[in-house]
N, C-alpha and C positions, 0 to 999 in steps of 0.2 A: 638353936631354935628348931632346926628342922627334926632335933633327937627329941628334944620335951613336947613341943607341939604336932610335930610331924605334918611341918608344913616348910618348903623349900624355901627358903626367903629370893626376894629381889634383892641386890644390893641398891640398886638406881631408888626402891622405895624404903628404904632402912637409915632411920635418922634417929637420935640419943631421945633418950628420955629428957623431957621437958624440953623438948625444940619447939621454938614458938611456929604457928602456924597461922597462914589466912585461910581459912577455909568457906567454901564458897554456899552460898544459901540460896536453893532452888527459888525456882519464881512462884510454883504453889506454896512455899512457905511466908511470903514474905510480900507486903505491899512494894507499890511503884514507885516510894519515895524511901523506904528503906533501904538499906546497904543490902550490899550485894556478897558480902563477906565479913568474915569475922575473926577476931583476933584470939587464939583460941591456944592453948598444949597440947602438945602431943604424951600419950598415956603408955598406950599399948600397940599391939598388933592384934588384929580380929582372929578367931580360929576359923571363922567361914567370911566368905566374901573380901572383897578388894579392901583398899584404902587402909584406913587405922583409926584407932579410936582416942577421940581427944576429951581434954578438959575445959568447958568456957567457964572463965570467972566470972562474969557478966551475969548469966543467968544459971551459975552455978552447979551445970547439967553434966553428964559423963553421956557421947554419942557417938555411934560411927561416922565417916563420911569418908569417901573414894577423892574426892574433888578436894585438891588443897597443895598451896607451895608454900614452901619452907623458906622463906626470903635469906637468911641467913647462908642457903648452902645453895643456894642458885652460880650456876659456872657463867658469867660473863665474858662476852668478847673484850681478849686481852689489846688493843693495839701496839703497833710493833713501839717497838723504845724509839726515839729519833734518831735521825741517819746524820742528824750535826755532829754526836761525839765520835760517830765513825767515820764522816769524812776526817772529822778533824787526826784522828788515829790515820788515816791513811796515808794522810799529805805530810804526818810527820814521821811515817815509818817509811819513807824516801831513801833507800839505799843505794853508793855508788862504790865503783871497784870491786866488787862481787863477779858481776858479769858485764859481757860486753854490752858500753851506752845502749847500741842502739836498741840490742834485746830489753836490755831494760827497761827505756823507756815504752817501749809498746807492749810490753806485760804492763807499768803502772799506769798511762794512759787508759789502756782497756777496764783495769781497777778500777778508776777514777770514773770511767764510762759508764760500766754496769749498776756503778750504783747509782745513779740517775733513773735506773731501771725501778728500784726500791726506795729512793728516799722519799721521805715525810714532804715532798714539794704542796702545800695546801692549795688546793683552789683557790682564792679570795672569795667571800658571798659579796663583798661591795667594794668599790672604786675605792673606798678610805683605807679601806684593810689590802686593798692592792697594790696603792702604794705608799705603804707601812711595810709592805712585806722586805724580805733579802734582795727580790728578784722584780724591786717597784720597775727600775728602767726598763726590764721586756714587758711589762704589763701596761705600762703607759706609752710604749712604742706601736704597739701591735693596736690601742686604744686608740689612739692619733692617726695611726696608719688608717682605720676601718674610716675614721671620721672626715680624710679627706678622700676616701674612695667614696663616700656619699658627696661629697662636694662635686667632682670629676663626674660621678653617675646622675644630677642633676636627681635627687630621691628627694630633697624635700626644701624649702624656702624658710626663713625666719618673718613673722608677721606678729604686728601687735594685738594682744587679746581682748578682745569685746564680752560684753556683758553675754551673760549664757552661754559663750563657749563653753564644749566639754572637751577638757583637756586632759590625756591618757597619761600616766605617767613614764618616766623611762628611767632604766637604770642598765650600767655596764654589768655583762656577765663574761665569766673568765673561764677560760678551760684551758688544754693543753693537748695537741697532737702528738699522739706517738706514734715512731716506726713498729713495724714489727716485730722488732727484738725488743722492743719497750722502752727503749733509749727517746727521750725527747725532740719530735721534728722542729717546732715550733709552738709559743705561745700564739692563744687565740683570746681576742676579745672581742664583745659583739653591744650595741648599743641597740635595746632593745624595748618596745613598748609595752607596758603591764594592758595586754589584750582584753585580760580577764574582764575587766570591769564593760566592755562592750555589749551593747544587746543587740540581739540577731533580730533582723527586722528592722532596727534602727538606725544602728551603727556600722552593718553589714548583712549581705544577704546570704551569697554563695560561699561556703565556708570548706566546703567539704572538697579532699583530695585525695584521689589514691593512689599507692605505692606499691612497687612491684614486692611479691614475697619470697621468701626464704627457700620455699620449694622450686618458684621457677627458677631463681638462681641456682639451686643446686644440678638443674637440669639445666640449665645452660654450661654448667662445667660439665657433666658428662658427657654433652653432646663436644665439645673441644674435646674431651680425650678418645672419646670415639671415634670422631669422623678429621683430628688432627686440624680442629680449626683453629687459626690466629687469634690471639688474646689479647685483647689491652682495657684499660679503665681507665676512670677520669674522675675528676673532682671541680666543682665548682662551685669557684670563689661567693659567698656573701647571695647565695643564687637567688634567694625571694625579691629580694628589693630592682630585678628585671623587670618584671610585672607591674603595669600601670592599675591605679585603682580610680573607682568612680565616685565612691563616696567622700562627702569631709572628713579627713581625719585628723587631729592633733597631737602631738607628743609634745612634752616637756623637754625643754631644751636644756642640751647638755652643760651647763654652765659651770659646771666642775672642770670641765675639760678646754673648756673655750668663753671665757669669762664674757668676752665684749656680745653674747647673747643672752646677758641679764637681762630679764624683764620682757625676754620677745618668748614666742613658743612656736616651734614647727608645723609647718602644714606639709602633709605628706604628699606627694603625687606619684610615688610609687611604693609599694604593700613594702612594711618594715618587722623586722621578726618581733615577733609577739603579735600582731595585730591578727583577728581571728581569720581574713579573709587573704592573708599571704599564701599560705600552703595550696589555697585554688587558685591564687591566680597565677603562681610558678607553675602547676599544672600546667593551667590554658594556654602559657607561654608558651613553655618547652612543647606539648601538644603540637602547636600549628608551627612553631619554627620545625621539629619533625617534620612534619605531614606537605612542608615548603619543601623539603627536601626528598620527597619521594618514600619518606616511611608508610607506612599504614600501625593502626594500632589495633593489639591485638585483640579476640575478643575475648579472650580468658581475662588478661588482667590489663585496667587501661594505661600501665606504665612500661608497658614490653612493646617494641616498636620494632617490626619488620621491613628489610628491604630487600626486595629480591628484583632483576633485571638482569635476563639472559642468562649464563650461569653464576651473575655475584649473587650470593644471599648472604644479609648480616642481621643480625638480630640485636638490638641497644634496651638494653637492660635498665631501671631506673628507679634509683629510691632516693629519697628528697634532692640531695642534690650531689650522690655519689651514684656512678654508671658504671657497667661493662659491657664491652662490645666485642662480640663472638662473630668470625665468617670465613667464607673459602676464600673472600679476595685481599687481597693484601692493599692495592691498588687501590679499592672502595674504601678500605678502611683507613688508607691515609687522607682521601678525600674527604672522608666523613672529620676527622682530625683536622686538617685545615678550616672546615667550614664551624669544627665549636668552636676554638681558639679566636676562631675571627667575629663569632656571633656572643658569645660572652669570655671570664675572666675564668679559665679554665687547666687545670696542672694535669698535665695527659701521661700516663705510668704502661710505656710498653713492659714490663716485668713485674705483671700481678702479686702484690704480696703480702693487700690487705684491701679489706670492702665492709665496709660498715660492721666493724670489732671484728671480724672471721680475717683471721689468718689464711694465708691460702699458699699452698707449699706445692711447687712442681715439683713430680719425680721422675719426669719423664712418659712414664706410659701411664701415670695416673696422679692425681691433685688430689690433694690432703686438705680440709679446712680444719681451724680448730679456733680456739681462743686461749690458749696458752698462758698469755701476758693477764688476763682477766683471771685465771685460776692462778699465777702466780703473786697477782697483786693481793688477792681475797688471803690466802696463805699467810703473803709478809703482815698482815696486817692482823690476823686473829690466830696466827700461831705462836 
C-alpha cells in the first residue's frame, strides 16, 4: 500500500475488503429519532484524509467516513478460564517420597494457598445464588453472624405494617476480605436497605458525610517516616448502624434468613447500610465520641482528628469506617486503643499492611503504598 499509494498504512486501522461496518451518522445529517449508525462495507482506503471508504446497500451510495467499528474484529476482554479444573489438577498432582513430608507439605499447602489469590471465587449478587454457591456455609455464617450482631446492638424491632407505610426494601450483599498478599481473610455479608428509593426532605434530611483523603493519608505516612512516629490502624466492625436516627424508617424483613419474621417489617432505630442518612450519622457519632476524648478536628478535612497534650501528639485518620493512627506517644496511643475497643466493635492492626485497597510496605527508613493484588486480579482476569 504504502509503494502504490504512498501512504503508510495503520495496521490498528486495516481490515479485508468487504468487512462489515457500523459506521456512525453525524447529528447534522440525520433527525432525533433516526439511528445513529449504519450497517455499511468496507470498500477502500482514502488517498487523503482518515477513516475509509465504504458501501451502504441501503441507500446504495460509495462514501467516506473516519467514525466506524468493525464488530467482527473488536478484541474483547478474555476472562481467565476457571480455577476449578486447576485446583482440581493440583490436589491430584499430590506427590510423596520425592522429598522430605514436611517440605513437601508446605510447598503444596502454599500451592493450594495462593491460589485462593486467583480463583474464579464469584461474589454472589443474591442470597439464592449464595447459597447455591460451593462456599453457601461461609456465606450464610457470616449472614447469620451480621443478623444476630443487629439483635445484640438493639438496631431495629419487628412491627406490624399499617396501611401507608413506606417500606424500603432489603437485601444481603456479599463480598470478600483479603489479606495483603490476596489470600482470603474472611467472608463478608451485610443486610442492607435499597436507600435509593428515599426522598430527601421526607425520608431523611442530613445526608451528607466526609471522609478523610488520599493526600492527607499519604502525608500522614511521610510524617511517620520522618519524624519515626508509631503506627497502627483499625477497622470497624458493621460501623454505621452506631448512629441513632430520628426519622421513621422501614426495612423489609429478612425472612429468607429468619422465617418466623413473615409478615412483620423492621423499624429501624439506628441508621442501617443503604439508608441515605447512615454515612452522617456515623460521622456525628465518631465526631463527638472523638471530640469526648480530647480530639479536635481538623480544619482542612472534617475526618482528620488531632490530639495533642504536653508533648503526646497523635493524629487519627478516617475514612468510613477504616482508621490510622500516627504519634510520638506510644502510651496515648494504647489509650486511644483501649477507649475504641471499649466504645465499639473494632480489629486494631499494630503492623500496617493495608488501608482501604493501598498496600502499605515498611522498609524501614521508608513506606511503600501500592495495590498490587488489584493489578494482579485485573491481569488474571483479562490476560
Amino acid at each position: 500500500m504504502e509503494v502504490l499509494f504512498k501512504i503508510r498504512p495503520n495496521p490498528d486501522q486495516m481490515y479485508p475488503f468487504g468487512a462489515e461496518a457500523i459506521v456512525h451518522v453525524p447529528a447534522e445529517k440525520r433527525g432525533k429519532l433516526e439511528q445513529r449508525g449504519i450497517s455499511c462495507r468496507l470498500l477502500t482506503f482514502p488517498h487523503s484524509g482518515n477513516g475509509w471508504i465504504f458501501y451502504d446497500p441501503a441507500a446504495k451510495r460509495i462514501f467516506q467516513a473516519s467514525s466506524a467499528v468493525f464488530p467482527a474484529y473488536q478484541a474483547l476482554p478474555c476472562p481467565m478460564k476457571s480455577a476449578k479444573g486447576k485446583l482440581h489438577y493440583i490436589m491430584n498432582s499430590l506427590r510423596l517420597g520425592e522429598v522430605p513430608t514436611s517440605e513437601l507439605a508446605e510447598e503444596q499447602a502454599e500451592t493450594v494457598q495462593n491460589l485462593l489469590i486467583t480463583s474464579d471465587i464469584g461474589i454472589p449478587k443474591t442470597l439464592k445464588h449464595a447459597l447455591s454457591s460451593p462456599f453457601a456455609r461461609n456465606w450464610c455464617d457470616t449472614a447469620m453472624a451480621q443478623l444476630s450482631n443487629f439483635a445484640e446492638r438493639d438496631i431495629w424491632e419487628p412491627v406490624d405494617p399499617f396501611k401507608g407505610m413506606k417500606v424500603l426494601g432489603g437485601k444481603c450483599v456479599f463480598n470478600i476480605k483479603r489479606k495483603a498478599d490476596g489470600t482470603i481473610e474472611r467472608f463478608k455479608a451485610r443486610y442492607v436497605a435499597r436507600g435509593f428509593t428515599q426522598q430527601p426532605g421526607i425520608d431523611c434530611f442530613n445526608v451528607y458525610a466526609p471522609t478523610a483523603s488520599l493526600n492527607s493519608l499519604r502525608l500522614l505516612l511521610a510524617m511517620k517516616v520522618k519524624y519515626n512516629f508509631t503506627m497502627a490502624g483499625f477497622d470497624v466492625s458493621a460501623a454505621y448502624v452506631y448512629s441513632p436516627i430520628q426519622e421513621y424508617i422501614y426495612v423489609q424483613a429478612p425472612v429468607e434468613l429468619q422465617p418466623e419474621l413473615h409478615g412483620k417489617v423492621m423499624k429501624l432505630k439506628k441508621a442501617l447500610y443503604g439508608t441515605k442518612q447512615a454515612a452522617h450519622g456515623w460521622w456525628n457519632f465518631s465526631k463527638a465520641w472523638m471530640n469526648k476524648l480530647g480530639f479536635e478536628c481538623s480544619e482542612v478535612e472534617a475526618s482528620l482528628y488531632i490530639y495533642q497534650k504536653h508533648a503526646a501528639f497523635i493524629i487519627v485518620w478516617i475514612h468510613v469506617d477504616n482508621g490510622i493512627v500516627i504519634g510520638n506517644s506510644i502510651e496515648s496511643i494504647s489509650d486511644f486503643k483501649q477507649a475504641l475497643i471499649h466504645e465499639v466493635d473494632a480489629q486494631w492492626q499494630t503492623n500496617m499492611e493495608k488501608i482501604v485497597g493501598l498496600h502499605i510496605k515498611n522498609n524501614g527508613k521508608q513506606l511503600e503504598i501500592n495495590q498490587k493484588f488489584l493489578i494482579d486480579q485485573y491481569l488474571c482476569n483479562y490476560s
